[in-house]
C-alpha positions as CSV (number, residue, x, y, z in Angstrom):
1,X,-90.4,121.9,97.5
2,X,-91.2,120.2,94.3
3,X,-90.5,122.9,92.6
4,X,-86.9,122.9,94.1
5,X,-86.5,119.4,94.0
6,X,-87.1,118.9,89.8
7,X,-84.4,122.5,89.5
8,X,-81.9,120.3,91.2
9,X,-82.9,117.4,89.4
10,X,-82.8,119.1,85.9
11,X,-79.7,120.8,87.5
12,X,-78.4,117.5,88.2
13,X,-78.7,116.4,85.3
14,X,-77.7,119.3,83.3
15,X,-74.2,118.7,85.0
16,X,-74.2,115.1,84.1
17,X,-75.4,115.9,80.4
18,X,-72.3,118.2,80.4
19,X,-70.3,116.1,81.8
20,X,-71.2,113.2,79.5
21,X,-70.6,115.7,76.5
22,X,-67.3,116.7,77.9
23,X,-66.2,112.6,78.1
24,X,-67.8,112.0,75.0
25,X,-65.5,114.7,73.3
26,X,-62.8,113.8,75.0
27,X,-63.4,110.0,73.7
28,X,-64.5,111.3,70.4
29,X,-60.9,113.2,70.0
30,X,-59.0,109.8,71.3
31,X,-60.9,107.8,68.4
32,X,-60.1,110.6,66.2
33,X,-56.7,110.3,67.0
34,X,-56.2,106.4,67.8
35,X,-58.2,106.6,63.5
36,X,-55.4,108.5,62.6
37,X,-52.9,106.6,64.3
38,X,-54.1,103.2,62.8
39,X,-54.6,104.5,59.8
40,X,-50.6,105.5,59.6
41,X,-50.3,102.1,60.7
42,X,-52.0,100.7,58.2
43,X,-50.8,102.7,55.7
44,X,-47.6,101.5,56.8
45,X,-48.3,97.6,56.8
46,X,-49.6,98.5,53.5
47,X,-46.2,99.5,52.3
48,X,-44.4,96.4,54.1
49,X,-47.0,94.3,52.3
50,X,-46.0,95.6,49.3
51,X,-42.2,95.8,49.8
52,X,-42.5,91.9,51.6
53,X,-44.3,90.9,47.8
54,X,-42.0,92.6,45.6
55,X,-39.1,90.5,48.1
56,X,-41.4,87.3,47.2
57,X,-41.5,87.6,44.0
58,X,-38.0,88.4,43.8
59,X,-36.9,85.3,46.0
60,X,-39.5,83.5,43.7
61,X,-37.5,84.1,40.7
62,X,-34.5,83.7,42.4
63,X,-35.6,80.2,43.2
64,X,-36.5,79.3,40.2
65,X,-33.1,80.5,38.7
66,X,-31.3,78.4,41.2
67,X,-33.4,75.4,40.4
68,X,-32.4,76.0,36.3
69,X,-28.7,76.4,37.5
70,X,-28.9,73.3,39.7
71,X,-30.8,71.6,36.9
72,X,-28.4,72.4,34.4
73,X,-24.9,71.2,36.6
74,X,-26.9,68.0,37.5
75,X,-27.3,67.7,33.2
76,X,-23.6,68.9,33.2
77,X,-22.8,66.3,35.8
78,X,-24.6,63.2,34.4
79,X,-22.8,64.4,30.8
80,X,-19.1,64.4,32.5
81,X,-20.2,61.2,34.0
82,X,-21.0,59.4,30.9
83,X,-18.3,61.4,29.3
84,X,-15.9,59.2,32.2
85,X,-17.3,55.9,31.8
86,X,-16.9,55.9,27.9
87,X,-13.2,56.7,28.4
88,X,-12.3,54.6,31.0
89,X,-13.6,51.7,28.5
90,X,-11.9,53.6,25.8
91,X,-8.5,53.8,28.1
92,X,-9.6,49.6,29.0
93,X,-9.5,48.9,25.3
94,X,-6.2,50.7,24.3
95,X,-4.2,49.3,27.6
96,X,-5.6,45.6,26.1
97,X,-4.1,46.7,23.2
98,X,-1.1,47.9,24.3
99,X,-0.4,44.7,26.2
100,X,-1.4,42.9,23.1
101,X,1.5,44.7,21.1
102,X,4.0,44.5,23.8
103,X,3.4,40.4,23.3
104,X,4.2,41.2,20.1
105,X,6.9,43.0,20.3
106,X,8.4,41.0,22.9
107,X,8.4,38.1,20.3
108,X,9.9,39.8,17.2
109,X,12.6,41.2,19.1
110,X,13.1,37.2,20.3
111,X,13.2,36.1,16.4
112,X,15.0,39.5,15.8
113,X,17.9,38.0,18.4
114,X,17.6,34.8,16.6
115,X,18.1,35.7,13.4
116,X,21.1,38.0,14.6
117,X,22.6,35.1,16.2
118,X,22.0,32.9,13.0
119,X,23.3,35.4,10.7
120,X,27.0,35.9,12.6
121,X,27.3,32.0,12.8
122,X,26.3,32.4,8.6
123,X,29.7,35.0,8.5
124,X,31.4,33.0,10.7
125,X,31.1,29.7,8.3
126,X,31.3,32.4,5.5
127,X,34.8,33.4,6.6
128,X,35.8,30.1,7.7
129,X,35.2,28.6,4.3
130,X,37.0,31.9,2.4
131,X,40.0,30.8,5.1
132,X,39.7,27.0,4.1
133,X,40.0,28.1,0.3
134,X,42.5,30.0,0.8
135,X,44.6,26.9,2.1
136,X,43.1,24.2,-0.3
137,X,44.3,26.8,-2.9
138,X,47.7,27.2,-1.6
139,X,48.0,23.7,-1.4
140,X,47.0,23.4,-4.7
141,X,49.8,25.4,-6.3
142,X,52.4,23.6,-4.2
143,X,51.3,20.7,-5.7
144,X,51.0,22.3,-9.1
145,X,54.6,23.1,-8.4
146,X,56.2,19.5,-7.3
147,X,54.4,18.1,-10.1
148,X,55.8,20.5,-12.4
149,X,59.7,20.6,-11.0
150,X,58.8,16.2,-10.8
151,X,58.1,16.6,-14.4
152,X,61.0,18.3,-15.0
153,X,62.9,15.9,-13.4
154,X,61.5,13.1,-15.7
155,X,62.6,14.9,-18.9
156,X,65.6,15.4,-17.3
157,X,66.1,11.6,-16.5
158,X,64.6,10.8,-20.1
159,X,67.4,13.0,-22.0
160,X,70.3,11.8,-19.8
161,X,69.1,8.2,-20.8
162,X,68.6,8.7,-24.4
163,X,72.1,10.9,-24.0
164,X,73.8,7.5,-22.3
165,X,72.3,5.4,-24.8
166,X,73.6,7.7,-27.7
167,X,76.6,8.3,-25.9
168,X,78.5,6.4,-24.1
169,X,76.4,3.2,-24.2
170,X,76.1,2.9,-20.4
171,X,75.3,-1.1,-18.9
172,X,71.7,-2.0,-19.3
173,X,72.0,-2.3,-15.2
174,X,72.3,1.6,-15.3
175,X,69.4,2.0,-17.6
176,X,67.6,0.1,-16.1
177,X,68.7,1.7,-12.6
178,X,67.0,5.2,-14.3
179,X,64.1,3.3,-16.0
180,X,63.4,2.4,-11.8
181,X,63.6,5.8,-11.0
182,X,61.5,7.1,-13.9
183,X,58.8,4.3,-12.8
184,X,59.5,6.0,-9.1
185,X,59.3,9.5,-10.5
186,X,56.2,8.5,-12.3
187,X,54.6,7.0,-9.9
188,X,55.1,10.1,-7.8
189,X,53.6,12.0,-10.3
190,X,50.6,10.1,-10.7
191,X,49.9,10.0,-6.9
192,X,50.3,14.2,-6.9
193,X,48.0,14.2,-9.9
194,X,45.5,12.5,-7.9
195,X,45.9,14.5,-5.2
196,X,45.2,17.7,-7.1
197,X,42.2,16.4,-8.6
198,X,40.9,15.5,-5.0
199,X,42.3,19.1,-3.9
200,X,40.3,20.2,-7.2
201,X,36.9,18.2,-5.7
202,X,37.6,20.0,-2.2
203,X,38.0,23.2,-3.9
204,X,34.4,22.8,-5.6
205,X,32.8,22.1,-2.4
206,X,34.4,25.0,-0.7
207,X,33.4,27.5,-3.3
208,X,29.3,26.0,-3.8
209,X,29.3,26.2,0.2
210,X,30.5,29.7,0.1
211,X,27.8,30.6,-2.6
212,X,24.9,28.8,-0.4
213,X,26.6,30.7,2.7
214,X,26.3,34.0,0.8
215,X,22.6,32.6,-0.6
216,X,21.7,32.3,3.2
217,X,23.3,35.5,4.4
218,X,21.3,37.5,1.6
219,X,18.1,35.7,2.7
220,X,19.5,36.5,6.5
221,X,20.1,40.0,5.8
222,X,16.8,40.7,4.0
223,X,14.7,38.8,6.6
224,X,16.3,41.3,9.0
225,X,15.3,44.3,7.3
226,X,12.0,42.9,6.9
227,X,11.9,42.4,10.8
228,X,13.3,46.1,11.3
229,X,10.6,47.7,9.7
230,X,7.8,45.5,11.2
231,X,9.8,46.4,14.8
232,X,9.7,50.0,13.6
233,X,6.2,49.4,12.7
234,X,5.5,48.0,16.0
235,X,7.2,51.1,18.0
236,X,5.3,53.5,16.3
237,X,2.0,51.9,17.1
238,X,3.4,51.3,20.4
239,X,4.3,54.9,20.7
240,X,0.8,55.8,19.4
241,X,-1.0,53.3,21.9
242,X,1.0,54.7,25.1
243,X,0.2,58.9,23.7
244,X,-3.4,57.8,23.8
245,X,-3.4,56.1,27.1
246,X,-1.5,59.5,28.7
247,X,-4.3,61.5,26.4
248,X,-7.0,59.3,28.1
249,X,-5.2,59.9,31.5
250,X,-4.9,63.4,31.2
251,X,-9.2,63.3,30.1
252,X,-10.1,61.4,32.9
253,X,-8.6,63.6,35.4
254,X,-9.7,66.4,33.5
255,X,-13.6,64.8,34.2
256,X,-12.4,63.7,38.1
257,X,-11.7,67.1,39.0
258,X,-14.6,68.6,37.2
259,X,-17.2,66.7,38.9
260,X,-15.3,66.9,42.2
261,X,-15.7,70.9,41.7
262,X,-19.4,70.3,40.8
263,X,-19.4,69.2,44.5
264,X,-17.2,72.1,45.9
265,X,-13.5,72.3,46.8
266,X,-14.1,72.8,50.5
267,X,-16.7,70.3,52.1
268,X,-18.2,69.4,55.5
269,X,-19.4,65.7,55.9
270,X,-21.0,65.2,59.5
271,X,-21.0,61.1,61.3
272,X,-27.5,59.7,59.5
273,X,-27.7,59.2,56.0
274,X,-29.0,62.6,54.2
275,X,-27.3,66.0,54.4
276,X,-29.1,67.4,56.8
277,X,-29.4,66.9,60.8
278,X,-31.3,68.2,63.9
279,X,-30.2,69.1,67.1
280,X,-32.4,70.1,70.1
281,X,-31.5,72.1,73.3
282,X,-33.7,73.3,75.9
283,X,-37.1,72.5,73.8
284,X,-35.5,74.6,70.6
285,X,-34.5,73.0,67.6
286,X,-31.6,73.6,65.6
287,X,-31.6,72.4,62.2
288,X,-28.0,72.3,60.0
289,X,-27.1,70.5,56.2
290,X,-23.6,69.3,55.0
291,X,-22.7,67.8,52.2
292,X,-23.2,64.4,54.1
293,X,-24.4,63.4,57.1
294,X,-23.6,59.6,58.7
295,X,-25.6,57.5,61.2
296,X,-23.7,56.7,63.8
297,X,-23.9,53.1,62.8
298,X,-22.3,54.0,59.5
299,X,-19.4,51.8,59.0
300,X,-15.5,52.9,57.9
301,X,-16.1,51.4,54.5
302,X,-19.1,54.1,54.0
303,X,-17.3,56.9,55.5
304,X,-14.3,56.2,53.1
305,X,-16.2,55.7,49.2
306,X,-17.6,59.3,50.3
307,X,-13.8,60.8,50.3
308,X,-12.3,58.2,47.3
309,X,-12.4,60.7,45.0
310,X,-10.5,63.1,46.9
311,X,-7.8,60.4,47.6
312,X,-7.3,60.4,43.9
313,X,-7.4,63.6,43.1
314,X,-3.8,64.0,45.3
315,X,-2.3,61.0,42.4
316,X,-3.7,63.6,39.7
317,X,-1.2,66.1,41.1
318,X,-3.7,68.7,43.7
319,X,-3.3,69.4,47.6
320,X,-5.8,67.4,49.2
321,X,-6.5,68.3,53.2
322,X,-8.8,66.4,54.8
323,X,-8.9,66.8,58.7
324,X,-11.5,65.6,62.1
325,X,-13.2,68.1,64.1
326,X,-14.9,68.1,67.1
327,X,-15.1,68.1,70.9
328,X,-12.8,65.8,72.8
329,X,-14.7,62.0,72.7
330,X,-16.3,62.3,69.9
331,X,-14.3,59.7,67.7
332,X,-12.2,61.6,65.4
333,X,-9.0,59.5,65.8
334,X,-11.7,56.1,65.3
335,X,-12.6,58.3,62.0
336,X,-9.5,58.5,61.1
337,X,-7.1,56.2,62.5
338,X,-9.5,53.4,63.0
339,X,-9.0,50.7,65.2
340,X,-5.6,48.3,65.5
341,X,-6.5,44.6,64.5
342,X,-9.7,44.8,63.1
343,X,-9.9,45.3,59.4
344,X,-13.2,46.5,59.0
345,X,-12.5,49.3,61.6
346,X,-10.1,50.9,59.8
347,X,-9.9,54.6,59.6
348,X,-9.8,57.2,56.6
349,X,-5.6,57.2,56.8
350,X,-5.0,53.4,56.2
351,X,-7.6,53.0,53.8
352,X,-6.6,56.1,51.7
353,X,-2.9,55.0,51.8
354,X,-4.4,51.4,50.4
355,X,-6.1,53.2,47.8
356,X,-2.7,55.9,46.8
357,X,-0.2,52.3,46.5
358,X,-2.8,49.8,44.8
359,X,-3.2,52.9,42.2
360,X,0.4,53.3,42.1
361,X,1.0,49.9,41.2
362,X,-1.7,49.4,38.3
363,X,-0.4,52.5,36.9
364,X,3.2,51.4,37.2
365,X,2.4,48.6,35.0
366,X,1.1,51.4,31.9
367,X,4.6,53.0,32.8
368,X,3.8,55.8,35.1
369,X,6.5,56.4,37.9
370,X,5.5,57.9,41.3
371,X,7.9,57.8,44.8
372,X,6.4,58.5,47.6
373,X,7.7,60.7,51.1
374,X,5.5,60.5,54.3
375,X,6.0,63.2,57.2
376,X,4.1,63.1,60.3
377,X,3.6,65.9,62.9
378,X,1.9,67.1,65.8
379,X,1.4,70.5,67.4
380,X,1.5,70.5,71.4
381,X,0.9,73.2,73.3
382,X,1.7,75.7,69.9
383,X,5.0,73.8,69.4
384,X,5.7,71.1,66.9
385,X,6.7,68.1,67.2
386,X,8.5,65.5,64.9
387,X,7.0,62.3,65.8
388,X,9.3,60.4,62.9
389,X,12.6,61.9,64.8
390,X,15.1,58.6,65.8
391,X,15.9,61.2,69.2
392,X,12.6,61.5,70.8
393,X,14.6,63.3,73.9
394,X,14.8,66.1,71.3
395,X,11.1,66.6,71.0
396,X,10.7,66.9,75.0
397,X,12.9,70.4,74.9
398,X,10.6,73.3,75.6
399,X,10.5,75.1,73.0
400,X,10.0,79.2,71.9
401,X,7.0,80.9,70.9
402,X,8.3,80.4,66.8
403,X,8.9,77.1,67.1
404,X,12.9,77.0,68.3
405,X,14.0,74.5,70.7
406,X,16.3,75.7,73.4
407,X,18.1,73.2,72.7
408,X,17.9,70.5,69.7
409,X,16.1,71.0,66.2
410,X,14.0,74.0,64.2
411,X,10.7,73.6,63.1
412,X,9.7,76.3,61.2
413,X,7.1,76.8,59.0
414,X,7.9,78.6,55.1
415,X,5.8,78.6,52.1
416,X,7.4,78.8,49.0
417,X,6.1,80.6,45.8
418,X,3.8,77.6,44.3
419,X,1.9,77.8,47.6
420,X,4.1,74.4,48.8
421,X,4.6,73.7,53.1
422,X,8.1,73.5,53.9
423,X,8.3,72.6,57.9
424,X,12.5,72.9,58.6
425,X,14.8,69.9,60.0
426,X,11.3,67.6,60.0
427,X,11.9,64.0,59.4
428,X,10.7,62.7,55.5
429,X,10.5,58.9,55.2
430,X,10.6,57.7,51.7
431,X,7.8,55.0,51.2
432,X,6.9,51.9,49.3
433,X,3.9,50.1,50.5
434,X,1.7,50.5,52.5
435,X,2.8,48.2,55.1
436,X,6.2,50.4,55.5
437,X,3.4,53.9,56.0
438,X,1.6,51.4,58.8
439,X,5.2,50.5,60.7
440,X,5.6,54.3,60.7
441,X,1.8,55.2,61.8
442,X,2.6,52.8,64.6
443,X,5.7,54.6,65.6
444,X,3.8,57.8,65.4
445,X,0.7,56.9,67.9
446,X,3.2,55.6,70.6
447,X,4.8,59.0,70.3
448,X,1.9,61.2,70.1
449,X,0.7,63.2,73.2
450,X,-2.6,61.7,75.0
451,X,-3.7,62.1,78.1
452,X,-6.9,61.3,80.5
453,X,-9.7,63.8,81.6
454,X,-13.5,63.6,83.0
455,X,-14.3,63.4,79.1
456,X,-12.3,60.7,78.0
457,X,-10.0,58.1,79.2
458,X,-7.1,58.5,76.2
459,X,-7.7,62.1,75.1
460,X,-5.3,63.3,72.3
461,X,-3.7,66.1,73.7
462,X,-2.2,67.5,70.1
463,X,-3.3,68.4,66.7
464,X,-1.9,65.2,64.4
465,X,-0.7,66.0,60.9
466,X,-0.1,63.2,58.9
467,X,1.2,64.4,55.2
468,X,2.0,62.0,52.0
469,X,4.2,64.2,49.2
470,X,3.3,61.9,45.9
471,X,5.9,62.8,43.1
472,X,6.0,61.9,39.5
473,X,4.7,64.0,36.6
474,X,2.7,65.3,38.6
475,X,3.4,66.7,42.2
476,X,0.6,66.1,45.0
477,X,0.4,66.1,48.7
478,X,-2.5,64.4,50.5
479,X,-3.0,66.1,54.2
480,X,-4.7,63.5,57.0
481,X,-5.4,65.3,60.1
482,X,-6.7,64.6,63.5
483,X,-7.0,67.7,65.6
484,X,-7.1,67.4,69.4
485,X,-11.0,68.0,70.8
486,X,-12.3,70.9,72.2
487,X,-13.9,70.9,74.9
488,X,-14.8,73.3,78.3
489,X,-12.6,73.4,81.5
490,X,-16.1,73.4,83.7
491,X,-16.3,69.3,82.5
492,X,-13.3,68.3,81.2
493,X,-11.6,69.3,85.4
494,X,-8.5,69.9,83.6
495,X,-5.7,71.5,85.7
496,X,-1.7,71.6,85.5
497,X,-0.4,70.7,82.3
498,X,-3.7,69.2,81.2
499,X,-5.0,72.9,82.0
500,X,-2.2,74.4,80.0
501,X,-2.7,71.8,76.8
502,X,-6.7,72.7,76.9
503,X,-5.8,76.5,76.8
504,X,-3.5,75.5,74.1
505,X,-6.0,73.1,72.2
506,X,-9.1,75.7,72.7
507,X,-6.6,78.9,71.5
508,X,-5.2,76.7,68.3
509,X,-9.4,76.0,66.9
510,X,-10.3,79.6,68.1
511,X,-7.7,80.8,65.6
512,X,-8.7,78.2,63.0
513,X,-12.6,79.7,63.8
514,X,-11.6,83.0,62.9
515,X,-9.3,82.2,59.7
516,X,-12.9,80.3,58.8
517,X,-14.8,83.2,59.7
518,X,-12.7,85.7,57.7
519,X,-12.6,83.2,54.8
520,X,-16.6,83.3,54.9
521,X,-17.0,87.2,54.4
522,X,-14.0,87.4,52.5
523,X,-11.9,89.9,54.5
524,X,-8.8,91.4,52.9
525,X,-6.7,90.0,56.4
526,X,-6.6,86.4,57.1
527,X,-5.2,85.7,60.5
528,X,-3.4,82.8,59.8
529,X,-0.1,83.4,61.8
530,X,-2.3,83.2,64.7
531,X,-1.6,79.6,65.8
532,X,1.1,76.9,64.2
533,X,-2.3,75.0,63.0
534,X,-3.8,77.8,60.8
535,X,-0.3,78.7,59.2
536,X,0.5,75.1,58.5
537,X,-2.8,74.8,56.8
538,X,-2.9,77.9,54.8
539,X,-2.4,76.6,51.6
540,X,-5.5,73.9,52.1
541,X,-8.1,76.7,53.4
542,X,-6.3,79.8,51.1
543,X,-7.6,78.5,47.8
544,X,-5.0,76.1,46.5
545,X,-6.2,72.8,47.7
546,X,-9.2,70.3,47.6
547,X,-10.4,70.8,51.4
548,X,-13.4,68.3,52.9
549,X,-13.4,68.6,57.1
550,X,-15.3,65.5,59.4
551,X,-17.1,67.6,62.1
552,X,-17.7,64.4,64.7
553,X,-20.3,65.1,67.4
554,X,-21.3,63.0,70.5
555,X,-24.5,60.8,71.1
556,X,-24.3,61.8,74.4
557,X,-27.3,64.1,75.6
558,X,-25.3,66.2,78.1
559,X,-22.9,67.4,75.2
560,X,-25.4,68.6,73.9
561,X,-23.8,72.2,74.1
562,X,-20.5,71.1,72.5
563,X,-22.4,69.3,69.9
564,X,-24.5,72.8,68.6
565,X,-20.8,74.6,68.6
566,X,-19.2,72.3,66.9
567,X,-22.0,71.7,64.2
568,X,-22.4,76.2,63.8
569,X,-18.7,76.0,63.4
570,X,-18.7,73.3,60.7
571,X,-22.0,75.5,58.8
572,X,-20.0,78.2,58.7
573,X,-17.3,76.1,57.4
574,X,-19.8,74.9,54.7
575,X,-20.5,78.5,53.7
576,X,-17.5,79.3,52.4
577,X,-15.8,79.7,49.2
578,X,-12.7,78.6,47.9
579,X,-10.6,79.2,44.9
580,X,-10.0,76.8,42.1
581,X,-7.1,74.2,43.1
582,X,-4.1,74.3,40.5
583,X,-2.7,71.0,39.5
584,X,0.8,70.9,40.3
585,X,3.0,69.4,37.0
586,X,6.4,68.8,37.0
587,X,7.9,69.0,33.5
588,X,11.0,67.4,34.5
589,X,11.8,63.4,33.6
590,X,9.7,60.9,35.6
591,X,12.2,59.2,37.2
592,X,14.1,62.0,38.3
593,X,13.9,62.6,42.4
594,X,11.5,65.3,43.0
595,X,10.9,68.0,46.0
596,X,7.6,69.5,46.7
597,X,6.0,70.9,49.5
């Protein structure tokens, strides 16, 4: 039994040694391949290592390139800006002394007048005396010639008396009847010799006041001359002063637009001082930059020194579009229409027109000429509208898909060959101040289309163009824009028309999202027909204007989700890149009346 018993146990565990050999195989082949497995792996995460350096190093290099590059446009930028600051004092110095000269100039041509006037009265005495000779010497010989025929007389008398004493021995009473008139005759004579010699003295004093008048009309004339050439002298340097204040000009917008294109001809400022901000949804932050960022406390004033420049750059003769984005609350007509009554609340468009006409009239004073057209539009429901029209009824008429009105005006949209905006039979207000563009703003707002939803109690229902054509030497067009919010049907409750003017409003900024998105990988097709708002803007987002767009979000927690849309939208707007602006230069005279798009 013993015997049997340690069989089956060696038996037993002869299996289990088998067994075990069999499973440690088995595990030994699984290592064996699991080894080779990892060590692919490995070999593998070798390779990414390697590839993930070499991308590191390049990145590396790549960074530091784009430091040197950003060093060198900061140097670049802090030249240009010295470069400015020299000329305007150079440009202050030579309009000083330009106003100096016209001081000057103003009183030679005063003593110029004056000595003008003093020379004709000269001529006139001149030929007054010459006249007063001329009688004093006619008088003179008719005297000459009594005395001469009285003398004759006497000799006459004299012979007939010595003839009648010789002759016929006439009565002393007749002798001394002749001897009477001899005395008479005499006498006669003696008073015309006296008046000779005082026609003699005249005479004198004619002729010495005719030599001092043509004394003083030398002195006149060569006093004249002398004040010609200084006048001469004095428009030439005049001449000089006014080519270097245009040469300055020309420099200093030369330097404006540089540093402006240092900063990028398409720009995205967000209303928290930096250029970047943070937006979290659902425990996930979402982190965005611009090329400004303001707190919500930032006041109008800040808002508008950050777009100054651009508002002169329109007066240097560019297209300058500058328009408000975002969902429907979120204060883009505050940003840029401001509030009514309170000076310190007003938006971008009254504050830039400030800036255009106080410009205007400093440079009026150097001699520059500008006139000035406003136009103001808005697109409902893909149909535009003239909000300047004197027969609003007109504006009411449903209108077709390209912009015809059943009945009443055209509006259509044509771009002319110098990448000008024509829009046909829209009103065009010639302007003088700003207080005539504020009358009209006015106008405008009680016009526009607004309406109320669960988002907002006055929500602007249309996309608001407000365009200023500038004209002089230069042509320029400044674009203000306020486009109507987007925003979602699920909160805004929107039905009826307001249903139909979301659709509208949400179809208008889809099309301007994918003009923006084609812009940004630079596709060969750029929907811009798409929507009235994307054609109207093509030339400010195709390359041929200075572009800077306000995304406006909303402190409000629950929009959060509108909020992260609107700020991907405005990125992408960020990324993309735009041609070089041309300056638009009219080579016709400056006070001729100029059309431009």
């Amino acid at each position: 039994m013993k015997e049997e018993s340690d069989k089956l146990a060696a038996m037993d565990y002869l299996t289990r040694e088998k067994e075990a050999r069999a499973a440690a195989e088995k595990l030994q082949a699984s290592l064996s391949e699991e080894l080779g497995r990892t060590q692919r792996e490995n070999s593998s995460a070798n390779q990414k290592i390697s590839s993930l350096n070499d991308m590191y190093k390049r990145l590396q290099e790549y960074n530091t390139s784009l430091q040197h590059y950003n060093s060198k446009l900061q140097a670049e930028l802090a030249t240009t800006s010295e470069t400015l600051k020299c000329v305007e004092k150079e440009r202050a110095a030579v309009v000083e002394s330009l106003s100096t000269l016209r001081g000057h100039y103003s009183s030679l041509q005063n003593q110029l007048t004056s000595s003008r006037a003093f020379q004709d009265e000269a001529m006139k005495q001149k030929e007054a005396l010459a006249n007063e000779v001329q009688c004093l010497m006619g008088d003179l010989q008719q005297v000459r010639d009594d005395r001469d025929c009285q003398l004759l007389q006497v000799q006459v008398l004299t012979a007939e008396v010595v003839k009648y004493k010789e002759c016929t021995g006439k009565s002393f009473a007749e002798l001394d009847s002749l001897t009477i008139k001899s005395n008479e005759l005499e006498a006669r004579c003696l008073s015309q010799s006296n008046q000779i010699k005082t026609l003699q003295d005249q005479l004198t004093i004619a002729e010495n006041k005719l030599q001092m008048s043509d004394l003083s009309s030398v002195e006149t004339r060569t006093e004249f001359e002398e004040q010609k050439k200084v006048f001469l002298n004095l428009q030439s340097r005049l001449a000089d002063a006014e080519l270097k204040i245009i040469e300055g000009e020309k420099l200093r917008k030369k330097l404006h637009n540089t540093i402006l294109e240092l900063k990028g001809n398409i720009r995205v400022l967000c209303r928290h001082i930096g250029r970047g901000i943070d937006l979290m949804q659902n425990g996930q932050t979402h982190s965005f930059t611009f090329d400004q960022v303001f707190m919500p406390n930032a006041s109008q004033e800040d808002v508008f020194v950050e777009i100054s420049q651009l508002v002169q750059s329109a007066l240097d003769g560019y297209k300058v579009c500058i328009f408000a984005y975002g969902q429907t609350g979120s204060g883009k007509t505050y940003t840029m229409m401001g509030r009514t009554g309170s000076p310190d609340q007003k938006g971008l468009i009254p504050r830039s027109l400030e800036q255009i006409f106080q410009t205007r009239q400093s440079l009026q004073s150097q001699g520059w000429k500008y006139e000035m057209q406003v136009s103001m539009l808005e697109i409902y429901n893909e149909t535009i509208r003239d909000l300047l029209s004197a027969n609003r009824s007109c504006l009411d008429v449903s209108r077709t898909e390209n912009g015809i009105a059943s009945a009443g005006k055209q509006y259509a949209i044509k771009h002319d060959a110098n990448g000008n905006t024509h829009v046909s039979d829209l009103t065009i207000v010639d302007v003088h101040s700003s207080k005539e563009v504020t009358f009209l703003l006015d106008r405008a707002a009680q016009s526009r289309s607004v309406g109320k939803t669960q988002m907002n109690e006055q929500s602007s229902r249309s996309h608001f163009v407000f365009t200023l054509r500038i004209s002089g030497v230069n042509d320029g067009v400044l674009n203000l824009i306020d486009l109507a919010g987007s925003e979602r049907l699920s909160k805004s409750g929107s039905t009826g028309d307001r249903l139909k003017e979301t659709q509208a409003i949400n179809k208008s900024l889809s099309s301007l999202s994918d003009v923006i998105f084609a812009l940004a990988k630079k596709e060969d097709h750029v929907p811009f027909r798409n929507s009235k708002l994307t054609y109207l803007l093509q030339p400010c987002l195709g390359g041929d204007s200075k572009t800077l767009m306000f995304v406006n979000v909303s402190p409000d927690p629950s929009s959060v989700g509108e909020s992260l849309c609107s700020l991907r939208f405005a990125a992408r707007v960020n990324a993309c890149e735009i041609g070089i602006p041309r300056r638009q230069t009219n080579m016709r005279s400056s006070d001729s009346r100029l059309s431009y798009g």
